[in-house]
C-alpha positions as CSV (number, residue, x, y, z in Angstrom):
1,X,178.2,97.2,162.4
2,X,176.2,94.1,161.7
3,X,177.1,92.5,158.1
4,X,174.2,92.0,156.3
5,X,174.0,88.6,154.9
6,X,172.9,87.5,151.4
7,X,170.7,84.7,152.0
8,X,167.4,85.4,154.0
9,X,164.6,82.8,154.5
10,X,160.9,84.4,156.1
11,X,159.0,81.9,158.1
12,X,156.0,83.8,160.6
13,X,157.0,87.3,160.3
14,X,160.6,86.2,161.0
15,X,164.1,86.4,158.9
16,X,165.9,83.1,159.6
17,X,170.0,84.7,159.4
18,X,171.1,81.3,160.0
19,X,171.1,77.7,158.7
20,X,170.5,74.9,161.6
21,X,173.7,73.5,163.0
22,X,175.8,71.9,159.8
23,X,177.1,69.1,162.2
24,X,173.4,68.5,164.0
25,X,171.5,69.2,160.2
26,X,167.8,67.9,160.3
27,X,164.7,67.3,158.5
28,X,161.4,66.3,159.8
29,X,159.3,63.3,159.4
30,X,155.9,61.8,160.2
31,X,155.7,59.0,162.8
32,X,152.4,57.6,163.9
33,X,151.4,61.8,163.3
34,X,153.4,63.2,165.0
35,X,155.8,65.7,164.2
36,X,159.2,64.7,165.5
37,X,162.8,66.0,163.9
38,X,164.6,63.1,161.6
39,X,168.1,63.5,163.8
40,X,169.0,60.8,166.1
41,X,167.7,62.3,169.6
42,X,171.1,61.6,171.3
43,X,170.5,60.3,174.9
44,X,171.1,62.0,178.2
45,X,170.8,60.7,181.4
46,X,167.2,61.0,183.1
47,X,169.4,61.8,186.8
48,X,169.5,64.9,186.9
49,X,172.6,66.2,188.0
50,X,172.9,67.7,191.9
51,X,172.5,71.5,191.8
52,X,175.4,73.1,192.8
53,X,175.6,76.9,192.7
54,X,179.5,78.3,191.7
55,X,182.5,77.2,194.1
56,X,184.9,79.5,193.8
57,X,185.8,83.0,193.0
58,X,186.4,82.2,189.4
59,X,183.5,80.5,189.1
60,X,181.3,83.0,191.3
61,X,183.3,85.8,188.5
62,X,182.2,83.7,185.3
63,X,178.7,83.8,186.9
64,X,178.8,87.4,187.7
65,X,180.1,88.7,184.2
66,X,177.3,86.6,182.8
67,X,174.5,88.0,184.9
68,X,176.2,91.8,184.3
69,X,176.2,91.0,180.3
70,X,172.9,90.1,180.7
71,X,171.1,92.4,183.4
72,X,172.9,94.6,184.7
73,X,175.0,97.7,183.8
74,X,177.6,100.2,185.4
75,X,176.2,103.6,185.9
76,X,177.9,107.3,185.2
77,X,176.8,107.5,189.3
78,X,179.6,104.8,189.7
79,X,177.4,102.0,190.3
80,X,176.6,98.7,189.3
81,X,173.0,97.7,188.9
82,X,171.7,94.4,188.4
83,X,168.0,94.1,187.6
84,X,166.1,91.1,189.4
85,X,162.5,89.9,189.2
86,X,160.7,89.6,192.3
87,X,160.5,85.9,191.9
88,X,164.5,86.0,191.7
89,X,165.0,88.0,194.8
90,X,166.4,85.3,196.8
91,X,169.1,85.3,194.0
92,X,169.5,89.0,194.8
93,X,170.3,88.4,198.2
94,X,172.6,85.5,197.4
95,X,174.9,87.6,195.3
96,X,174.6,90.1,198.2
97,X,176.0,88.1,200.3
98,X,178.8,86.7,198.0
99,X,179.5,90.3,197.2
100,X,179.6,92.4,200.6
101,X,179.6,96.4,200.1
102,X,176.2,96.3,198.5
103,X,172.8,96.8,198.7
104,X,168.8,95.4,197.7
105,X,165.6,97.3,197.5
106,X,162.4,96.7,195.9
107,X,161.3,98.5,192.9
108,X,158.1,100.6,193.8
109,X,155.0,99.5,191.7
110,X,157.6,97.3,189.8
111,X,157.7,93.3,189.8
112,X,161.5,93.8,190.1
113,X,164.3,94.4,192.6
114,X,167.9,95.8,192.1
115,X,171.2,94.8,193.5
116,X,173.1,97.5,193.9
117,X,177.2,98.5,194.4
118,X,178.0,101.7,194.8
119,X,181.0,101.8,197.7
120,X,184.4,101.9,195.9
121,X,186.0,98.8,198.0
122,X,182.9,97.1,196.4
123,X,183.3,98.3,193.2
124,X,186.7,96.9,193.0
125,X,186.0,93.8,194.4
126,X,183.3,92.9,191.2
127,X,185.9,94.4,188.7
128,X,188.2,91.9,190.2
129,X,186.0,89.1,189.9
130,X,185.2,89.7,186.5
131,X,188.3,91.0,184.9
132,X,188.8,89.0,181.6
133,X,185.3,87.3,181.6
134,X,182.6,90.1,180.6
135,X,181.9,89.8,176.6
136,X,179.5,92.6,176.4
137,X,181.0,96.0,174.2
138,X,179.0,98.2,176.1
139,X,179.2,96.9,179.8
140,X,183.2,96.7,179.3
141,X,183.1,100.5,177.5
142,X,180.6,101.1,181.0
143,X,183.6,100.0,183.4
144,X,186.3,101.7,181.4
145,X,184.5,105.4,180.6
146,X,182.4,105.2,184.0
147,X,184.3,103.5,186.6
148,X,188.1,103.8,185.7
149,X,188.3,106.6,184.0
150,X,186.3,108.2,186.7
151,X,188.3,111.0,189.1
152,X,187.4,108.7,192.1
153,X,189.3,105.8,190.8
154,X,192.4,107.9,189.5
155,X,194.3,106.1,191.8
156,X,193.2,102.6,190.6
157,X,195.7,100.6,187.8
158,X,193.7,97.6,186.7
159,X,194.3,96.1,183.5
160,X,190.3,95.5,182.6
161,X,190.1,93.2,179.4
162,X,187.3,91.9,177.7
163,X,186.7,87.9,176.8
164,X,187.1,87.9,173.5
165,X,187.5,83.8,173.6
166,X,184.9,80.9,172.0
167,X,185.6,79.3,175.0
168,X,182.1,78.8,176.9
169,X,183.3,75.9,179.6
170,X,182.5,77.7,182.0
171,X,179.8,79.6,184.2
172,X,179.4,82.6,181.9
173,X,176.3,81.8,180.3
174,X,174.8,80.2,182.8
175,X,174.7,83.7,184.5
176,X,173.6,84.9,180.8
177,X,170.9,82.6,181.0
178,X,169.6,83.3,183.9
179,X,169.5,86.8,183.0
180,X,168.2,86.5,179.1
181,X,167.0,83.0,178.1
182,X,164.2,81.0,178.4
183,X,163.2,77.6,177.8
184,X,160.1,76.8,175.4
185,X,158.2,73.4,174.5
186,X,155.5,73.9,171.4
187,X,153.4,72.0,170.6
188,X,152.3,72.9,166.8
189,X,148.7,71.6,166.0
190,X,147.6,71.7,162.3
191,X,144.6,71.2,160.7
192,X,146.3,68.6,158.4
193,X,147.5,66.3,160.8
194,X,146.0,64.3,163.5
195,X,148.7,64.9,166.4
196,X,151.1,67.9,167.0
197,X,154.5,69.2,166.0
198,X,156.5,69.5,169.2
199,X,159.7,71.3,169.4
200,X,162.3,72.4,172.1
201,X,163.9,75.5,171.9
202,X,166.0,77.4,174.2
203,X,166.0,80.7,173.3
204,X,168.1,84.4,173.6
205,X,166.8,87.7,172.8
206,X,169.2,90.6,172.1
207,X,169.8,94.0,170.0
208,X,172.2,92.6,168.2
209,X,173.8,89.6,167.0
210,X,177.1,89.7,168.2
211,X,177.1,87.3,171.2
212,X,174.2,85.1,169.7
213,X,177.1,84.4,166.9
214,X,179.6,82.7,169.6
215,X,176.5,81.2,171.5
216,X,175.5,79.6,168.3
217,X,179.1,78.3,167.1
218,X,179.3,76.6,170.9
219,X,175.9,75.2,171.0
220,X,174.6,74.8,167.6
221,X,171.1,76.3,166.6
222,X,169.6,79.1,164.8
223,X,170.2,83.1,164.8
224,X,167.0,85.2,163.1
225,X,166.0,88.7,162.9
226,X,162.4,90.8,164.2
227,X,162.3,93.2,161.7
228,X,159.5,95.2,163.6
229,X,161.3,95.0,166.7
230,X,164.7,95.3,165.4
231,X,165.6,92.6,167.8
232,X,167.8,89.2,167.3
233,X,167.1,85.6,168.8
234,X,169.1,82.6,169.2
235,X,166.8,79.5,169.1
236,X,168.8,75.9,169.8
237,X,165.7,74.5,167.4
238,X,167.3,71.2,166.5
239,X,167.4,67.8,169.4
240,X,171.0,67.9,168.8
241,X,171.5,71.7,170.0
242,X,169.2,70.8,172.4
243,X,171.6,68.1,173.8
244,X,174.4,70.8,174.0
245,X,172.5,73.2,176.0
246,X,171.7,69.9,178.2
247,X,175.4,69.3,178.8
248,X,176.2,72.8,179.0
249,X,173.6,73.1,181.9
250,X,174.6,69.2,183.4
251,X,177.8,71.3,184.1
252,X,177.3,74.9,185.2
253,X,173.8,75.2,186.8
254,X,171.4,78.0,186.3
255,X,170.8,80.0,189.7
256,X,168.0,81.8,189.3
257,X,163.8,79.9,189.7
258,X,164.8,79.7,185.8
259,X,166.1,75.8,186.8
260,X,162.8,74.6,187.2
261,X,162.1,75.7,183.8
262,X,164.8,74.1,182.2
263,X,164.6,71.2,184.5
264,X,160.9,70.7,183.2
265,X,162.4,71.5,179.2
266,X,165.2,68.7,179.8
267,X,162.7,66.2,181.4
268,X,160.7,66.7,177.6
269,X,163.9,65.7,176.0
270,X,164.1,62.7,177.3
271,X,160.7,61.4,177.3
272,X,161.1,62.5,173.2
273,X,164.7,60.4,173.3
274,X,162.5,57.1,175.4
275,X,160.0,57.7,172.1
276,X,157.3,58.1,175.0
277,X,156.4,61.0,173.0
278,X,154.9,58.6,170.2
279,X,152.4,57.5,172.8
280,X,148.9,59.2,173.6
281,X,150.1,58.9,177.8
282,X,153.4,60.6,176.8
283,X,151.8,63.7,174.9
284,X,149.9,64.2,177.6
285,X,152.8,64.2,179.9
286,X,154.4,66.6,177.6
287,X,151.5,68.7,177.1
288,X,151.3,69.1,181.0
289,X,155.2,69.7,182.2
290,X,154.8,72.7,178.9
291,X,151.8,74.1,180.9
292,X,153.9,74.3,183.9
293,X,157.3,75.8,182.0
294,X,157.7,79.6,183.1
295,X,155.5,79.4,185.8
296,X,158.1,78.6,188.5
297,X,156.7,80.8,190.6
298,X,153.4,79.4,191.5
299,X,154.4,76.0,191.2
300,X,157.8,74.3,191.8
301,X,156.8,70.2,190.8
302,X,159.3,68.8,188.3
């Protein structure tokens, strides 16, 4: 049960549940008009980092329980499904392969496809690979009540536990990520200023709070509540959580066309951290690379 917590801010329809990161805390000020947060923008490297996708089975198991957690689910059929958009199917396929014993179709009339694992031998080989790494409640409950405790796997002794660990280090939520977040650049004009606002945020949507929480202890940020969607978000808000998820990323890679997102979000940090942001040539810049953001599908310049 979700505690409820005594102090509450609103801010656009919105219930702010947590205070910004109390070792990244900011303000913001004015320069030249525009909006910019008062926090040192620590600096990251403009190389960006070569993509490599997970080496090894615990990697490739971190990943997995990650993308599960976030998009998929075990079935009372005893399957696992993992939901795919259409612009991620070659992501399908590369699990596929990684995998064996499983299958990829199309959803009809749907801009999705589905990975699915329904042979026993392949059943056993994900619960393998993820055993100790999945964080979700309900997707472990799905692989204890649906899979084990199943009649078909009566002659299966696994020892299934959950993660229960704040330790993030490793490719977990980058297979979250790929499922659940999404990067965002705004650009806030207002009628009392003569430039914008701009802000980075990464952001996580869930039902509850639960793994936002550990998210938000590792990375810093914000948690808040939609009260007419009875949803939660994480939003890293502040340059310094921003620098975290930048690390985080430098180091375990997204998989999924989501990169070219975040590689276009991190390329706004640093022109922000170079002050080029402060410049009429570097809005621009910024104003063009968050036109492009979530539109990795039609378009895959950085």
């Amino acid at each position: 049960m979700v505690k409820k917590l005594k102090q509450k801010s609103k801010s656009a329809g919105n219930i702010s549940l947590y205070g910004t990161n109390t070792m990244n805390g900011t303000s913001e000020t004015l320069r030249n008009g525009i909006v910019v947060n008062s926090e040192h923008v620590k600096r990251t490297s403009r190389h960006v980092p070569k993509h490599l996708k997970p080496l090894n089975n615990g990697q490739l198991g971190y990943y997995l329980a990650g993308l599960i957690d976030g998009d998929g689910h075990f079935s009372k059929a005893q399957q696992l499904v993992i939901v795919f958009s259409s612009s991620d199917a070659f992501l399908a396929y590369y699990v596929k392969e990684k995998l064996g014993n499983c299958n990829v179709r199309k959803v009809k009339d749907k801009n999705a496809y589905l990975l699915i694992v329904s042979k026993k031998e392949g059943i056993l080989n994900v619960l393998n690979l993820i055993n100790g790494k999945l964080r979700s409640e309900n997707r472990f409950n799905q692989v204890i009540d649906d899979i084990l405790n199943h009649v078909r796997y009566k002659d299966i002794n696994i020892n299934f536990t959950m993660n229960l660990t704040n330790d993030f280090y490793n490719h977990w939520l980058a297979g979250f990520s790929d499922a659940d977040a999404s990067f965002q650049v705004k650009i806030i004009n207002r009628t009392t200023r003569n430039k914008p606002e701009i802000r980075l945020n990464y952001k996580i949507d869930q039902k509850n709070n639960i793994l936002l929480r550990k998210i938000k202890n590792y990375l810093g940020g914000n948690i808040g509540y939609r009260k007419s969607q009875d949803t939660y978000y994480y939003g890293s808000t502040s340059f310094g959580s921003a620098k975290n998820v930048i690390e985080y990323f430098n180091q375990f890679n997204l998989q999924s066309r989501k990169h070219i997102s975040y590689l276009r979000w991190r390329k706004v940090y640093t022109l922000i951290q170079d002050r080029e942001h402060l410049t009429d040539k570097g809005l621009i810049k910024i104003i063009k690379i968050k036109s492009l953001i979530n539109h990795h599908e039609e378009n895959t310049t950085i």
